[in-house]
C-alpha positions as CSV (number, residue, x, y, z in Angstrom):
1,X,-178.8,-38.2,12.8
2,X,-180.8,-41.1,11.2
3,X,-184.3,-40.1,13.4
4,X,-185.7,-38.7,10.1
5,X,-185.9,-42.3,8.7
6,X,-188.8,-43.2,11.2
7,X,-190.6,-39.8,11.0
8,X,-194.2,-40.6,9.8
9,X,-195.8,-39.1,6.5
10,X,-198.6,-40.1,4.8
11,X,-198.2,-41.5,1.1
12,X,-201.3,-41.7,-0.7
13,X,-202.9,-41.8,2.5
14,X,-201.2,-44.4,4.0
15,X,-199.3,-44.1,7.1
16,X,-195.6,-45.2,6.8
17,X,-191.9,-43.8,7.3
18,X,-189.0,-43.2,5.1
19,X,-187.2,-46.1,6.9
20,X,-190.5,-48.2,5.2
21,X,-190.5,-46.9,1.8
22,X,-186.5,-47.9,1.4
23,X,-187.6,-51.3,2.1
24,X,-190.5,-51.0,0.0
25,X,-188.0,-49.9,-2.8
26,X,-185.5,-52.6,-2.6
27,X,-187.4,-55.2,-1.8
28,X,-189.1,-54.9,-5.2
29,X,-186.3,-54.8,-6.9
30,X,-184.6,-57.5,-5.5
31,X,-187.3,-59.7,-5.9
32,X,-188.2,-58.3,-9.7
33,X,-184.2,-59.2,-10.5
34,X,-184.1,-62.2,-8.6
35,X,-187.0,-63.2,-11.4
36,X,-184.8,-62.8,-13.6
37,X,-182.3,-64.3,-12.3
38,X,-180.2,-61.7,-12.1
39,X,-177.8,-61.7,-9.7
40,X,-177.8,-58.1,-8.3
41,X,-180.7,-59.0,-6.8
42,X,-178.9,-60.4,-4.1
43,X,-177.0,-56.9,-3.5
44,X,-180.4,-55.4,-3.2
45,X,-181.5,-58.7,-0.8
46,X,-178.7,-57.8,1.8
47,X,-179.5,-53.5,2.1
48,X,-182.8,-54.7,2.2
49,X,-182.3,-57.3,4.7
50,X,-180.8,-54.2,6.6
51,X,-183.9,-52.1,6.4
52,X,-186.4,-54.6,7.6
53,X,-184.4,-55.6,10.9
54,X,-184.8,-52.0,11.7
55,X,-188.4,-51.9,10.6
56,X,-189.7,-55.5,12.3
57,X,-188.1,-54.6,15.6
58,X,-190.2,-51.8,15.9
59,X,-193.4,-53.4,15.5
60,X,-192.2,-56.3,17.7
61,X,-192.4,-59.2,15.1
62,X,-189.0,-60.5,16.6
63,X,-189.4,-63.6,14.3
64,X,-189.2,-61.8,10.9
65,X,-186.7,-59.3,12.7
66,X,-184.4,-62.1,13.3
67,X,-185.1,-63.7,9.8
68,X,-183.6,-60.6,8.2
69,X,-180.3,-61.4,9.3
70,X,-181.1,-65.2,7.6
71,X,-181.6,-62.7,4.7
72,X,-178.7,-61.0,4.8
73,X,-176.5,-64.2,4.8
74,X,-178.4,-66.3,2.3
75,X,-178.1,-63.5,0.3
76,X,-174.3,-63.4,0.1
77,X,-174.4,-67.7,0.0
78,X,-176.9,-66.6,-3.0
79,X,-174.8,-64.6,-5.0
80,X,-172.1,-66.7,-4.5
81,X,-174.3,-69.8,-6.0
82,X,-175.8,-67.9,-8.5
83,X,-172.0,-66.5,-9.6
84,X,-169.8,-69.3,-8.4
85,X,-171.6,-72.5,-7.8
86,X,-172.5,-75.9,-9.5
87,X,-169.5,-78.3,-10.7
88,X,-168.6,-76.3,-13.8
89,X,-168.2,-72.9,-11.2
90,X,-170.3,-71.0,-13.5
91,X,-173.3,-70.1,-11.1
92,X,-176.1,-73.1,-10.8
93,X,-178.8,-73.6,-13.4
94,X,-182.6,-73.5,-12.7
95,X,-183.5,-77.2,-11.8
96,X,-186.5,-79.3,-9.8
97,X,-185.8,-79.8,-5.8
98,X,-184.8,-83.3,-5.5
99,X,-187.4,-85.1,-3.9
100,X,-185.2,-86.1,-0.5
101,X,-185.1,-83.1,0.9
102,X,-189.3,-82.5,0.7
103,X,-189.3,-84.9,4.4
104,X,-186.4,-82.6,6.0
105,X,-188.2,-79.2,5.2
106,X,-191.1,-80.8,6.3
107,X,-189.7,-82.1,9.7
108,X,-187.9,-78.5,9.9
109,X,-191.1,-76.3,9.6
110,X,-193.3,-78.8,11.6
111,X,-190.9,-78.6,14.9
112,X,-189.1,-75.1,14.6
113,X,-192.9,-73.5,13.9
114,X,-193.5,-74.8,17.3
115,X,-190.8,-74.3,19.3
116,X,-189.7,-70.9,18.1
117,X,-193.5,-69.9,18.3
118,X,-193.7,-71.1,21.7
119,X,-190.5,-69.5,23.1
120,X,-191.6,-66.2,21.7
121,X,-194.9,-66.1,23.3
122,X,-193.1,-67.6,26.8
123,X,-190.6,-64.8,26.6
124,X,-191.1,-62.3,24.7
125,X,-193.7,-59.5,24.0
126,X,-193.9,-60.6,20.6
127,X,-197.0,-60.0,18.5
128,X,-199.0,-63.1,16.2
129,X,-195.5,-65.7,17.7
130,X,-197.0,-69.0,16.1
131,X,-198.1,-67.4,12.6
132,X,-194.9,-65.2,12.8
133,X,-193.1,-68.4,13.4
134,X,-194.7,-70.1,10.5
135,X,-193.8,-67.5,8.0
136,X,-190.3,-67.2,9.0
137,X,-189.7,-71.1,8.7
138,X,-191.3,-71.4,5.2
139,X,-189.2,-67.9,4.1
140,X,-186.2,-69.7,5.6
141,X,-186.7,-72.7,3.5
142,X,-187.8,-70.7,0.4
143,X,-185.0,-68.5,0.9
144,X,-182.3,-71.4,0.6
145,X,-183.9,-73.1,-2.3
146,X,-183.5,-69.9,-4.5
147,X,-180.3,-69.6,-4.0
148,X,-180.0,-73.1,-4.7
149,X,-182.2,-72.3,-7.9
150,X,-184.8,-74.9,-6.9
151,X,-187.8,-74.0,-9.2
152,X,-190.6,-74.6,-6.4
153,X,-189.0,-72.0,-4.1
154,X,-191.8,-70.1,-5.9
155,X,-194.5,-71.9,-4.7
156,X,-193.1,-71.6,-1.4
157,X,-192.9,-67.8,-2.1
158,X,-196.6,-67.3,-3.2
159,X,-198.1,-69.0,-0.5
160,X,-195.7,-67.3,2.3
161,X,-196.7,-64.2,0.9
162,X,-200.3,-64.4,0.3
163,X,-200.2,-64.7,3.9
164,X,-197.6,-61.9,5.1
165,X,-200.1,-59.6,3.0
166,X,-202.7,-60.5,5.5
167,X,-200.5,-60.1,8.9
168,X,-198.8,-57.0,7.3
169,X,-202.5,-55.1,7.2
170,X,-203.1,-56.2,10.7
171,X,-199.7,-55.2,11.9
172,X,-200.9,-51.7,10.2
173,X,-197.7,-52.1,8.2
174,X,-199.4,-50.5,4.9
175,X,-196.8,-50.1,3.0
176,X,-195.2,-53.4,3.6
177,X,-198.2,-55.4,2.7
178,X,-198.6,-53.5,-0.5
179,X,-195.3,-54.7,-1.6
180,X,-195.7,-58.2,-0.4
181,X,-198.6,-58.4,-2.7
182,X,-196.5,-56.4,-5.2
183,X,-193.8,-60.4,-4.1
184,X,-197.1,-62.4,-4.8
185,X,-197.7,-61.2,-8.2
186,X,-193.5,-61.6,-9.0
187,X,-193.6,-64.5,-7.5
188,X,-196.2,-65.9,-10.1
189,X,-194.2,-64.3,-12.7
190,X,-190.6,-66.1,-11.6
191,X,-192.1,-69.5,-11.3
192,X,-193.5,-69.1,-15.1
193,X,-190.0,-67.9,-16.2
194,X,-188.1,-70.2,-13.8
195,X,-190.3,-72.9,-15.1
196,X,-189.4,-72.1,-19.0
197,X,-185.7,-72.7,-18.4
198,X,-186.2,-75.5,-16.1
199,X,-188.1,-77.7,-19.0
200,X,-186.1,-76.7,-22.1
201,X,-183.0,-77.9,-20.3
202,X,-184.7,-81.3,-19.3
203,X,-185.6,-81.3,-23.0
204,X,-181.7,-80.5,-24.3
């Protein structure tokens, strides 16, 4: 019933499938509201979190398959924040990640990286396990900080993505490393406006 989702067309001469372009399509909007803080973003997070799964388990990049499902629940703890959180219960408010917690992400992204990586390639037929690995720890981690509002969730963004552009192309996933670029550029663009609200309340 669904088989017409992974039927292959060319858009603009790339190969990709409908299943690809829905991604494609949410993903950029839930990035592009999530810039604005907006928090339908995080509706668009969890269908899109859907349509990836479905997308990386096909091309064997069990890592980012997995992390969808980190997507899909950050994205409901997300909207929750983002509506419900901080002491007043009016959603939380753009602010700088305290400086603690730079150690723990450190220490998580050092030993899961290499473990996770190493468990992939042991047991699985996984493709790229250690780079895989790497990008789904630092998405993991940039993924929580946004929902938490941290400003440099951004940076962790822009550099994640620079390099899912590169693995995407490889991966001859087109149409997914278009829109990751499409994440690098927003990306740029929510850290200037996140950045914005960040000072002026420091300044208040």
């Amino acid at each position: 019933m669904i088989d017409w989702l992974n039927h292959s067309i060319s858009l603009a001469g790339l190969l990709t499938t409908p299943l690809e372009i829905l991604g494609f399509l949410t993903g950029a909007i839930c990035v592009y509201l999530n810039t604005r803080q907006n928090v339908l973003g995080w509706f668009f997070g969890i269908v899109n979190a859907v349509l990836y799964a479905a997308v990386f388990w096909q091309v064997r990049l069990y890592a980012d398959m997995g992390l969808q499902g980190y997507y899909f629940l950050t994205s409901i703890y997300g909207w929750w924040m983002w509506k419900f959180g901080g002491q007043t219960h009016n959603g939380v408010k753009v602010s700088y990640t305290p400086a603690k917690l730079y150690p723990v992400f450190g220490l998580i992204f050092i030993v899961i990286t290499i473990s996770w990586g190493f468990l992939l390639g042991r047991f699985t037929n996984a493709s790229l396990t250690y780079a895989d690995s790497a990008l789904t720890i630092a998405s993991l981690i940039g993924q929580w900080m946004m929902a938490r509002k941290y400003l440099e969730n951004w940076i962790i963004w822009i550099v994640a993505d620079a390099c899912y552009v590169v693995m995407y192309f490889y991966k001859d996933l087109h149409l997914t490393a278009i829109l990751y670029a499409v994440f690098l550029v927003l990306a740029v663009i929510g850290y200037v406006q996140w950045r914005k609200d960040v000072v002026r309340v420091s300044q208040l």
